[in-house]
N, C-alpha and C positions, 0 to 999 in steps of 0.2 A: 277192810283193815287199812290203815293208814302206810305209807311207804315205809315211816320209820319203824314200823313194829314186823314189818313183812321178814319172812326167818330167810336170814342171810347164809352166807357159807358154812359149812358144819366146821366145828373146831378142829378136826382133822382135816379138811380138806383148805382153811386156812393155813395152819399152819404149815399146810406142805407147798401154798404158795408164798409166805416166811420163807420158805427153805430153798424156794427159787431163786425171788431175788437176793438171798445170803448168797447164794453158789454164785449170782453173777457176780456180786459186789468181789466174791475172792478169785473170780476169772479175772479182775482188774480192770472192772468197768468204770468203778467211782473216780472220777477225775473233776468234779465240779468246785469242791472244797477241800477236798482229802485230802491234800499234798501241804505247800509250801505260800499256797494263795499268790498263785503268778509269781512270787519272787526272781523267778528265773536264775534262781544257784547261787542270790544274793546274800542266803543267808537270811535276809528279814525273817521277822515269822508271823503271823496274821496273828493284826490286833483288833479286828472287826469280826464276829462271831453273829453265822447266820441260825437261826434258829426259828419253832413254832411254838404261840402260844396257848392260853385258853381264854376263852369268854367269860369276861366277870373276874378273876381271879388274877393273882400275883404271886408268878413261877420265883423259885428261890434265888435266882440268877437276875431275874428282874428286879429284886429287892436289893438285894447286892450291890448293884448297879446303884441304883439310888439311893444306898446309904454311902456310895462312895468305896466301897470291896474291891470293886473290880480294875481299880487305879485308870493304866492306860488303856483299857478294853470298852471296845463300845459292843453294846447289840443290834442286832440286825433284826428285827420280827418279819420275817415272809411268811407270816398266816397264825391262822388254828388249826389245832389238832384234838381231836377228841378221843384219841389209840393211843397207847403207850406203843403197841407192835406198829403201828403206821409212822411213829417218832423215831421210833431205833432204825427203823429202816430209811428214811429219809438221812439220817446222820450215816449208818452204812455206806449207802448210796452215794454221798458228796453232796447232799443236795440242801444238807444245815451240818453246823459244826458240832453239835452236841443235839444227844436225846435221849427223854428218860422215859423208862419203862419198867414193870414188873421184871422183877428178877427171873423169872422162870422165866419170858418172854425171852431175855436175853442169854439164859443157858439155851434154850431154843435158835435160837439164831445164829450161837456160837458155833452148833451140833451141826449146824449147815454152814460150815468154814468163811464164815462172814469176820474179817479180822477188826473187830471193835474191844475195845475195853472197859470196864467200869471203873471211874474216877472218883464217885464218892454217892451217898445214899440219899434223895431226897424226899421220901415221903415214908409213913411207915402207919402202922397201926397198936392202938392203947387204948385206955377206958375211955379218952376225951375224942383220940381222930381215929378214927376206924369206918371200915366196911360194912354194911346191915343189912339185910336182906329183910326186907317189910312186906306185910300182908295188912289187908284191911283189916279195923277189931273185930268184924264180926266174921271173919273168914275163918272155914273149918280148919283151915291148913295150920296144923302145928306138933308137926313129927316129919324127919324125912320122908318116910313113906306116903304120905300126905300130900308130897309133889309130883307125883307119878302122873303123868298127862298132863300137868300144868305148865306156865307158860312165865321162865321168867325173866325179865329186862335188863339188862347188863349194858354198861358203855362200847364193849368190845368181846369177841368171843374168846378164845384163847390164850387170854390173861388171867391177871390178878381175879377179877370175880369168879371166872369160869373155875377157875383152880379151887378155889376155896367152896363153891357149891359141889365140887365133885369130891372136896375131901368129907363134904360136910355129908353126900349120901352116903360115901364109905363108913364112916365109921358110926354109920345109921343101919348097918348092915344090907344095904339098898346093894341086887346086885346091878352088876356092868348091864344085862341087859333091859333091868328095868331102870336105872339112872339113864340107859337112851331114850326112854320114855318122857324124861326131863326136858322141855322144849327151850333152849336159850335162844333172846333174842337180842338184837343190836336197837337200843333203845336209846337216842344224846341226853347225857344226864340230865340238861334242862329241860325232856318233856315227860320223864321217870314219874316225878310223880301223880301229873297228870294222865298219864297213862292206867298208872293203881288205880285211880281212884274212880278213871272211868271203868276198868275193868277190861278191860284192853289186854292186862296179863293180870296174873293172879299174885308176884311177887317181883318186886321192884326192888336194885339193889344201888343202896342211898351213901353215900359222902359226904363229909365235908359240911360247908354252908348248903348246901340244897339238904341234906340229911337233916340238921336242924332246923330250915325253914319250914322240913315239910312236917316235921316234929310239931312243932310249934304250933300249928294247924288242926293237929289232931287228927283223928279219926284212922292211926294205923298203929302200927306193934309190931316192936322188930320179932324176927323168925328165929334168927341167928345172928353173930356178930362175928366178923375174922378173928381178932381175938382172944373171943371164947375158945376158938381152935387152938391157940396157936401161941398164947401167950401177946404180949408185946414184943414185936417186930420189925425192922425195914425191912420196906417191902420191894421197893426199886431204888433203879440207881441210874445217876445219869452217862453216858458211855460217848464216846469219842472213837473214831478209829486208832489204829495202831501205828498207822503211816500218819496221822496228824501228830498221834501224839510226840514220837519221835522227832519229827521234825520242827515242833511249836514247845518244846518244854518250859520255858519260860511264860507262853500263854495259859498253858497247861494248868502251871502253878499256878499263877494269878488265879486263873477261874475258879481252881479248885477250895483253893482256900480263901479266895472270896465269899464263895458260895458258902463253904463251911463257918465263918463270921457270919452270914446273914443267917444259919438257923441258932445259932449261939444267941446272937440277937435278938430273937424271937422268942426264946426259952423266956432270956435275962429280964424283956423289958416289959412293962406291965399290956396285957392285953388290950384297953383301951386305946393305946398307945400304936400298937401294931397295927389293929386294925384300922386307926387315920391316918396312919400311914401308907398303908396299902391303896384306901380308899384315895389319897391324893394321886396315887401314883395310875390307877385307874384314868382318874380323871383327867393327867396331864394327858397320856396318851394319844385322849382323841378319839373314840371306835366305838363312842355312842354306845356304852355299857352299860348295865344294870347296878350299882354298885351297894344296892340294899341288902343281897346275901352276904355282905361282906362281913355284917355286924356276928355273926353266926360264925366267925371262923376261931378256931381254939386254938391249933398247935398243927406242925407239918407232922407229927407224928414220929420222927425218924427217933431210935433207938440209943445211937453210941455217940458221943462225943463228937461235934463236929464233921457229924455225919459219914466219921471211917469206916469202912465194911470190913468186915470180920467172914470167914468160911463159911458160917452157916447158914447165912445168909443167903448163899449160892446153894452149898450142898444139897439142903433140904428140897431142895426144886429138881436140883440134878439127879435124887435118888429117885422123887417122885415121877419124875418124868419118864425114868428108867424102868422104875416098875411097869409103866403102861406102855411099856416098849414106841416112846415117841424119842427118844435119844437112846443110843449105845450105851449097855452098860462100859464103864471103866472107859470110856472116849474122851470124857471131860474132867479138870480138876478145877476144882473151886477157888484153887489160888491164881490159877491162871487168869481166871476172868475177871480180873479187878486189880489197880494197884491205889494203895496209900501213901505210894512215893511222893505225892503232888500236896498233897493235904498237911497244912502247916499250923491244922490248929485237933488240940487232944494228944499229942504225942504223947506215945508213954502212959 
């Protein structure tokens, strides 16, 4: 079996290294970015913002940037990231100024006293941008219980996908010990669905332009959709420490409501239109990308207005997690974990 498909960490023994580096981050390890960006008590406040990106695609911050949002703010790309959980901890950490992740990823992180916050929503799920979890057409699999020993490929384990295939045996009536039976693997979305189709895993879980490219192709059928579960949703958010924020409010705001113009943006202007946009913006870069799934991309999916977060957002993650006793009940409030102090567009 190939490296990429070889079963990584169990989601529990992940997340309990999440909760390592959160505990150092709040012993006051992060000194890379976290603070005042060398100011030295000047008062300046960092108008260069480090961050990871993805392959192929154009992160909402990156758009922004390029429609002009983000005024005196430059970005800094020191890489790719393929984790939401390996994003939020690197922004933790010091080691980029902002990162976005599953929301539950980030009550998770919070529950291991990692002091970060979330500034606003950037990705979410609807009938156009959603989660799917795909099987081949002629595979038997088409009932929870149907997955019991099978094997399936996710971008990361104890995130957004992991959560929503566990809710999805739950109320399949699948119990805890047979939903262990469920094998998740860490599979990079660009070899997903090549993976399906070789048979590598039994169920392949699709996004985005790779969701419809692989659509488009034929020969699979989604299982389930987030969704279907769930209604229309954001689903993560992008987060910043606490000590940044504090001391950068004025960068703060810029990003925030930068960022929040660029999905307003996106809504407003006709898709053809977005997606040549993106595709330029690809292409100035430089990093020898693929820029043909771009034509496949619909909507960032996010929910509210300018991408404000709202309680339930968190809550619903915070209960769930609670139930499976991976956070404390009553430890976390949902309002804490986010402000819409920065965000200057939706008010009201």
């Amino acid at each position: 079996m190939p490296a990429a498909l070889a079963s990584t960490t169990s989601r529990r023994q992940f997340l309990t290294l999440l909760g390592i580096s959160a505990a150092a981050v709040s012993c006051g390890t992060a000194t890379a970015t976290g603070g005042s960006g060398g100011s030295g008590g000047s008062g300046k406040q960092v108008t260069t913002l480090k961050y990871q990106g993805a392959v192929g695609a154009v992160l909402l911050p990156e758009l922004a940037a390029d429609l002009g949002y983000l005024e005196g703010l430059t970005l800094d790309w020191v890489g790719n990231t393929i984790s939401g959980p390996q994003d939020i901890q690197s922004a933790a950490t010091g080691q980029t100024h902002f990162g976005g992740a599953f929301n539950g990823a980030i009550v998770k992180l919070a529950a291991s006293k990692a002091q970060i916050q979330s500034v606003i929503s950037y990705y979410g799920s609807d009938k156009d941008t959603y989660l799917g979890y795909y099987v081949l057409e002629d595979s038997p699999i088409r009932s929870p219980r149907d997955l019991i020993g099978k094997k399936v490929g996710m971008n990361t384990l104890g995130a957004h996908a992991q959560a929503l295939l566990e809710i999805y045996l739950e109320r399949g009536g699948i119990s805890r010990a047979d939903a262990a039976k469920v094998e998740s693997l860490v599979v990079p979305p660009v070899n997903t669905e090549q993976a399906l189709r070789q048979k590598q895993i039994e169920v392949g879980v699709l996004s985005g332009v790779l969701r419809d490219k692989a659509l488009a192709s034929g020969g699979i059928r989604p299982l389930f959709k987030d969704h279907e579960l769930l209604g229309a949703f954001s689903a993560g958010s992008y987060v910043m420490t606490r000590r940044f924020i504090k001391e950068n409010p004025d960068t703060v705001r810029t990003f925030t409501t930068g960022v929040a113009k660029a999905i307003e943006w996106s809504r407003t202007t006709p898709r053809e239109e977005v997606i040549a946009r993106m595709t330029a913006i690809v292409k100035k870069r430089g990093r020898n990308e693929d820029t043909s799934t771009l034509q496949y991309w619909r909507s960032y999916g996010v929910a509210e207005t300018g991408g404000r977060i709202a309680d339930k957002e968190f809550q619903l993650w915070i209960d769930w997690l609670g139930e499976r006793g991976e956070v404390k009940k009553g430890q976390l409030k949902a309002s804490d974990l986010y402000t819409n102090e920065f965000n200057g567009q939706g008010k009201g």
